[in-house]
N, C-alpha and C positions, 0 to 999 in steps of 0.2 A: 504494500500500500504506500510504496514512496513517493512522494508528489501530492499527496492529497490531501486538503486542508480541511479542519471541520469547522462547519457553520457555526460561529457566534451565535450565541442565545441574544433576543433583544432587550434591552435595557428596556426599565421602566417611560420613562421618557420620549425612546421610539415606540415604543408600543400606545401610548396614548398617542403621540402625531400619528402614527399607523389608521388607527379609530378613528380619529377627527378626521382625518383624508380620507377615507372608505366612506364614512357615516354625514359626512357636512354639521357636524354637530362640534360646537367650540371645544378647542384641547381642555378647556378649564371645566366646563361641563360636563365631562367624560370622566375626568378627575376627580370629580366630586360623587360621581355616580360610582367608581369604585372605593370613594371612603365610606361613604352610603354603606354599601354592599359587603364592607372590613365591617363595620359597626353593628350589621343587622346579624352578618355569621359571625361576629361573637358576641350580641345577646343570645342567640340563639342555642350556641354550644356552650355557654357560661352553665356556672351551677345552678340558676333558677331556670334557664329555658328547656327545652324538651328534650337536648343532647345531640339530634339529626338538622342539617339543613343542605336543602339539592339544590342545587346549581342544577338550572333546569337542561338536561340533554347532554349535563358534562360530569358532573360528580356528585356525590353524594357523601358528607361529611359526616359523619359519627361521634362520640363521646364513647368510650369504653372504660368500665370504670373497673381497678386491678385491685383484687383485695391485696389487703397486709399480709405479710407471710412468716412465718415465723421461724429462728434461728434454728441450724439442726445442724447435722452429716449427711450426708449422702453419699453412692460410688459416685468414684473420680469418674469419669465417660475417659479420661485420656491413660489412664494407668488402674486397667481393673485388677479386681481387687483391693484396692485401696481405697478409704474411706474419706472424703474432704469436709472440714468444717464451708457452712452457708450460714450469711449472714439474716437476718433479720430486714424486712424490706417495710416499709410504710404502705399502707394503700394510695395508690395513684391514678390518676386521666389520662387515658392517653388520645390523642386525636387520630382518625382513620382516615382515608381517603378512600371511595371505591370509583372509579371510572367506571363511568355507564357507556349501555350501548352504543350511543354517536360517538364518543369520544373514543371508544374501540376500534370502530372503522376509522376512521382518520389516520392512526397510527398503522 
């Protein structure tokens, strides 16, 4: 594969002119519609909202909530027979992503 370069991700910045140029709708406008859109998926996935929010035809966001787990031993997976001390973990959130069907075809 010598010679061949790979494509740049776009920046925040081009990507809103990208929108404003496709859609005729002001770069500033566009911009406010994705702060919008930051502030509703995270009431949404915060601790009081419902935990799911879909990005309609592109993803589907989740809340997974991880119980506590408690300190122990277990086998090692890398040297059996042997026994490894495991720490103590807190319960945690962790955020999911799942790509919906359009957004499968594309890729």
């Amino acid at each position: 594969m010598a010679g061949t370069e790979t494509a740049k991700p776009k920046s925040k910045s081009e990507i809103l002119a990208a929108l404003a140029e496709s859609t005729g709708i002001a770069r500033k406008d566009i911009a406010k519609v994705f702060e919008e859109l930051s502030a509703l998926i995270g009431k949404e996935i915060g601790k009081k909202g419902p935990g799911v929010f879909a990005v309609p035809g592109l993803m589907k966001i989740t809340v997974v909530q991880k119980p506590a787990t408690k300190a122990g031993t277990k086998p090692n997976p890398f040297k059996p027979g042997e026994m490894m001390k495991v720490a103590a973990k807190p319960a945690s959130r962790k955020v999911k992503l799942r790509p919906l069907k359009a957004l499968k075809e594309m890729a």
